[in-house]
N, C-alpha and C positions, 0 to 999 in steps of 0.2 A: 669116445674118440680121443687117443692120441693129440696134443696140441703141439707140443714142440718134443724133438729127439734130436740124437748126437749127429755129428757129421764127418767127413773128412775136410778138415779147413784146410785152406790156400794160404799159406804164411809165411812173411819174411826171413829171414835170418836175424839172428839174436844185434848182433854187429850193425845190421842195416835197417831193425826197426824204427828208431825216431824219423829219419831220411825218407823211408816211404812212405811214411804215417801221412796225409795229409788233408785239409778241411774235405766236406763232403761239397758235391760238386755241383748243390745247388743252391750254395749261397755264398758263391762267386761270379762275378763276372768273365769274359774271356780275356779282357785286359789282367784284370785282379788273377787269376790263375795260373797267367803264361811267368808274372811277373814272382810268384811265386817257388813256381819250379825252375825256376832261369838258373841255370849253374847246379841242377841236381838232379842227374840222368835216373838216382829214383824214386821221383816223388812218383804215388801213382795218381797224382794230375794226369800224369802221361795214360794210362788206361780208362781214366774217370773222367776225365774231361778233357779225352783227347784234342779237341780245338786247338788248343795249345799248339799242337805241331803240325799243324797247317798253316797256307796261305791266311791270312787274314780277311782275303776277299772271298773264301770258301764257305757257302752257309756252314752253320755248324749242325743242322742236322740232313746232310749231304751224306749218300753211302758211305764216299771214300771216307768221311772224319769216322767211322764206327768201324770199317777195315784197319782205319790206324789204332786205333784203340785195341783191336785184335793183336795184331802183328805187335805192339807193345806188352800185350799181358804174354806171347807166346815168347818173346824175347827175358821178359823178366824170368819165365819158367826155366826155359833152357839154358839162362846162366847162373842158374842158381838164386836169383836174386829172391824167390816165390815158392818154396816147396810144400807139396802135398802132403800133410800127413796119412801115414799108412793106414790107420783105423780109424771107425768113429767115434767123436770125442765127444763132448761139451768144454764148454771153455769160459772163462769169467775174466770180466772186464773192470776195474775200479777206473771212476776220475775224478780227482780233487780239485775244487776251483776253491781257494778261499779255504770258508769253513765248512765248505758243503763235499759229503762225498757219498757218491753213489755206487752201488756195486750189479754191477749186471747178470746176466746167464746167457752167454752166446750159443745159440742151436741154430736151429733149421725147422720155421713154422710152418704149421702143414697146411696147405694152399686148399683142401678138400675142407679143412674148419673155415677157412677163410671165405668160401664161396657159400657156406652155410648160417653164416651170420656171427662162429663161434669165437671170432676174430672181430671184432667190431670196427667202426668208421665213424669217424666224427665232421669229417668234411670231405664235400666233391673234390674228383679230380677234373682236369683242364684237360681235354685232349691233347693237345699239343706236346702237352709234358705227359702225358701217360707214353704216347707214341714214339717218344723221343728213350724213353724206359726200355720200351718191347723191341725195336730197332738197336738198341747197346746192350741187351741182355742176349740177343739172339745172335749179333754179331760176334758177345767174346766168348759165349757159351759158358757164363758164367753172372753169377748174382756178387756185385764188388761195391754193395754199397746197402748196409745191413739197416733193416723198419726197425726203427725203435717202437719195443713193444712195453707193455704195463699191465699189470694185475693188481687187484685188490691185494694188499699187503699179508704176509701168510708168516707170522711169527716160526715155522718148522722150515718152511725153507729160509729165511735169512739166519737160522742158526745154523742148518748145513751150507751155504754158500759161505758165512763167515769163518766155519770150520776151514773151508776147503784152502782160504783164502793162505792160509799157514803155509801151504807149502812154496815150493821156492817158482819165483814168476819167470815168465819168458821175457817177456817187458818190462824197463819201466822208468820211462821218461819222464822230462819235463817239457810241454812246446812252448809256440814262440809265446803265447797270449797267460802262458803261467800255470797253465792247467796241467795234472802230473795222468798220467796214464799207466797203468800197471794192467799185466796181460796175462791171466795164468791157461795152461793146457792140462784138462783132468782129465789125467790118464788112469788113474783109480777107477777098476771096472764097478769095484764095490760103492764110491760114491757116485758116480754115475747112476746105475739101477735106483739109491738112496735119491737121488735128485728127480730120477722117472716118477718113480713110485709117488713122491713129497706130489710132485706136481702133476698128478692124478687127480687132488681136491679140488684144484684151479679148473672151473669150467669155461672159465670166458676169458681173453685175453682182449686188450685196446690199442689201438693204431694210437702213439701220440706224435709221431712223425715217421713220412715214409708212404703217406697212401698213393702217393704213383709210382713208388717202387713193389707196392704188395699188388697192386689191381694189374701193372705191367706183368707182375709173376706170373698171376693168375691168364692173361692171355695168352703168354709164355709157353707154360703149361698147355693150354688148347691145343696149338701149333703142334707142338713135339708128340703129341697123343696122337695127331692126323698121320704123322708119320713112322711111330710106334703105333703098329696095329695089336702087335704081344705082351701093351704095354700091363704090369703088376700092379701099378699105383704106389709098388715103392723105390720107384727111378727115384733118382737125385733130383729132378725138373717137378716134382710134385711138391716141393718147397721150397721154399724161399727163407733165403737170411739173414737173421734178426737178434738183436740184443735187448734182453727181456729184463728190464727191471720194476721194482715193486712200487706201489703209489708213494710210499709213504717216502719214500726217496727222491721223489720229482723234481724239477726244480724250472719252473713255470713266471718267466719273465714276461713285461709288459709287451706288446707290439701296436706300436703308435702307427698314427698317419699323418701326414701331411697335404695339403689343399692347395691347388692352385690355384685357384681364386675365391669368393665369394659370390659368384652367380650374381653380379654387377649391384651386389649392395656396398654403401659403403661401410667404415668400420662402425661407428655409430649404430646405423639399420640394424648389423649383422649381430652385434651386440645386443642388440632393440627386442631382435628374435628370437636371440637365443631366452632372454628372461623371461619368457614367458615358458619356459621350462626348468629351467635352469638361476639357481642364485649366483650373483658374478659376484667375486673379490677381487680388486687384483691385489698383487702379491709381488714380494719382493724379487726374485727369482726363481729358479729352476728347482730350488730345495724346497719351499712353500708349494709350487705347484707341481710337484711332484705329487697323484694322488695318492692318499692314503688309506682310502679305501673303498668298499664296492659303489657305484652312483656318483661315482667323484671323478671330475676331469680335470685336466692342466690345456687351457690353451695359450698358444702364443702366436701373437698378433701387434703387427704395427711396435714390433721392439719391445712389450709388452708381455708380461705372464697375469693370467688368470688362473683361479682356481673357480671351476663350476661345478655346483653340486644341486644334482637333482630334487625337485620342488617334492616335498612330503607328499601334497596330496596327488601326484603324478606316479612315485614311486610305490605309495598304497593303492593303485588300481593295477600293476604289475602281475598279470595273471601269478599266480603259487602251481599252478599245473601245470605250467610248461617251464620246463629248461632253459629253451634258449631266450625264450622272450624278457627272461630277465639280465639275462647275460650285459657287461657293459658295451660288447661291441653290437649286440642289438638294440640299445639304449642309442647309442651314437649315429646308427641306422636311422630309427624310428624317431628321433626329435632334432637331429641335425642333419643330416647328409640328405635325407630322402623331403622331408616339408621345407627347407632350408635352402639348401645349396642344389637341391632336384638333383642327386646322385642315386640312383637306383641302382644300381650294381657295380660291387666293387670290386669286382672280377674284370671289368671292362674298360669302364669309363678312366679316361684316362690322365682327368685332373682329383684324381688322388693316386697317392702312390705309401706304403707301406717300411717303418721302419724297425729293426728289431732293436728289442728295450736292452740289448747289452751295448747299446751308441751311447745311453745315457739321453737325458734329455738337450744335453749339448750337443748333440749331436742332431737334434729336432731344431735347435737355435740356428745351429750353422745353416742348415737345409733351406730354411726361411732366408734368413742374411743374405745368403747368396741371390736371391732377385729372382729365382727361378721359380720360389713357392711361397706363397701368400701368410699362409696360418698353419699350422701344427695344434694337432690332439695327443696328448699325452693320455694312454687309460689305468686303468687300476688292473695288474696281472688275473687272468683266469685262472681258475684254480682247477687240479687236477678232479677237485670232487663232484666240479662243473661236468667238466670233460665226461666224467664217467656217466653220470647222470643224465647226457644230451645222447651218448650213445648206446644206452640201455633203454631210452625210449625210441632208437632206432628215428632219430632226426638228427639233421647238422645243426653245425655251427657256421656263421658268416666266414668268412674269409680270411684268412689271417688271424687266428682267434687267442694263437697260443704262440710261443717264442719260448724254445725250450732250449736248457744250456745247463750244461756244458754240449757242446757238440760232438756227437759220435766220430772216432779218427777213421776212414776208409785206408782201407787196405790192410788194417793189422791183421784179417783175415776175412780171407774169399768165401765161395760155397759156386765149387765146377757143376754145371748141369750137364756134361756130357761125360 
């Protein structure tokens, strides 16, 4: 089976791509997003997270906010701001942060591997936010917000994607946060088929962000089939759109938490209990407790940094057969959160809350400072080798487990389901 093939992408104008380029729209707030696109008729904030141009008092998953987000992608189209190209492509995405750079393959993955397992999953999705997917997919009749996918690294194709890379780009920005984006359109029919063919060996692909945009596809799909009774299964609505890059190109940041309280111990106690897991140091600041590696925490606490680091004989009974049970965020589960602070799910409960590791741990500092939250957990970044490993044994990972970055830009190009 087929995993990914070319598409007709949705694309800006060469003149207006930095402008519409903008964060993915769920990891903003509607304050943080309105305040973004404020003075830039087109960002596509305005289709991706239409809230923006509504009331404020308007839920945001209200019909009218996903009518608006219609009537915004149908306005980008008709003025040129958005055009289709006439055949199917493939298309390849570079982005530099620093010294890391990663190079993509933009398709259209096929939603029939996805439902068959050939697409893997590394964590649940929330209803709320799946629902919230299938209601903005169905309203703009279009996939505007592309799953970051990943494969085991395949030395034949990153020599033909870095071939392809030579010719001359469609994009190729700087944004605000310093990251450079380059966009190319392979209209070479011959590297194309060379790209099919290459990615023929690739059996399995991995969700490493995006699974309420892939599982929203896939119900997506259902819908559109009930009402295509003559449907082929090679509509445009039988995939979903995706930017595929290799493992070996990752770039897998920490994702901390922070605690609102301690479950009425004081700092002492809370201290008291953690050593009975955990060796405490403290440490000079945020650079000492920054962990440096797997079993190793940073907290802070009471103005205070620690660095904790799991007791030998605790980390030698670490089952070896399972994946996630050794993972740090199921370490931080199973000796702090859950005997500790009685936090059983960190999907819910709602004295902890979630920070991604591109704030820096200054950013975990300030959070605390502020009076609204007690301690901060710094962890040691998950590795992509985790990742694959937890989803070829077909179980997740907890919550939160991954912070991937550089962040994919929405809108450099669409994928019309109608």
């Amino acid at each position: 089976m087929k995993l990914i093939k070319p598409f007709r992408g949705l694309k800006p104008t060469k003149a207006l791509a930095s402008q519409v380029a903008s964060p993915p729209y769920d990891v903003l707030s509607r304050a943080e997003a309105k305040e973004i696109a404020q003075g830039n008729p087109y960002s596509f904030l305005h289709i991706n997270k239409p809230d923006i141009d509504v009331s404020d008092e308007l839920d945001q998953f209200d019909p009218t906010v996903y009518q608006v987000g219609r009537d915004n992608l149908d306005e980008f189209m008709s003025s040129g701001v958005l055009i289709q190209d006439e055949n199917e492509q493939f298309y390849l995405y570079r982005q530099v942060m620093g010294d890391h750079e990663q190079l993509g393959l933009v398709a259209v993955a096929s939603i029939d591997a996805y439902d068959r397992g050939l697409i893997k999953i590394h964590e649940y999705t929330r209803p709320d936010k799946e629902g919230d997917r299938v209601n903005h997919m169905e309203a703009l009749g279009a996939q505007v917000g592309p799953v970051f996918l990943t494969y085991k690294a395949d030395p034949g194709i990153t020599e033909i994607l870095d071939k392809a890379k030579e010719c001359d780009s469609d994009y190729d920005f700087e944004d605000e946060t310093g990251v450079r984006h380059t966009f190319w359109t392979l209209s070479d029919k011959n590297l194309a088929s060379a790209i099919e063919e290459r990615f023929q060996s690739v059996d399995t692909l991995y969700i490493a962000d995006g699974h309420h945009r892939s599982a929203a596809a896939s119900r997506v799909r259902e819908n559109y089939r009930k009402k295509d009774k003559n449907g082929k299964g090679t509509e445009s609505y039988n995939f979903f759109l995706a930017v595929v890059f290799p493992s070996n190109q990752m770039k897998i940041l920490d994702y901390n938490r922070v605690l609102k309280d301690l479950n009425g111990l004081s700092v002492e106690e809370f201290l008291n209990a953690l050593s009975k897991y955990f060796l405490i140091e403290q440490v000079e600041g945020e650079g000492d407790a920054k962990p440096k590696k797997v079993n190793e925490f940073g907290l802070y606490l009471h103005r205070t940094w620690y660095r904790l680091t799991l007791r030998i004989e605790i980390a030698d009974k670490l089952p070896s057969n399972d994946p996630v049970k050794g993972l740090d965020v199921s370490i931080l589960q199973d000796y702090i959160l859950t005997p500790i602070l009685e936090i059983n799910d960190q999907r819910t409960d709602k004295r902890i809350d979630f920070v991604g590791g591109i704030k820096g741990l200054s950013g975990l500092k300030e959070r605390v400072n502020s009076g609204k939250w007690t301690a901060a957990v710094a962890l040691y970044p998950t590795s992509i080798d985790s990742l694959i490993a937890v989803a070829d044994a077909g179980q997740v990972m907890p919550p939160k487990s991954t912070w991937f970055e550089p962040k994919l830009k929405s809108g450099l190009v669409s994928h019309l389901l109608e």
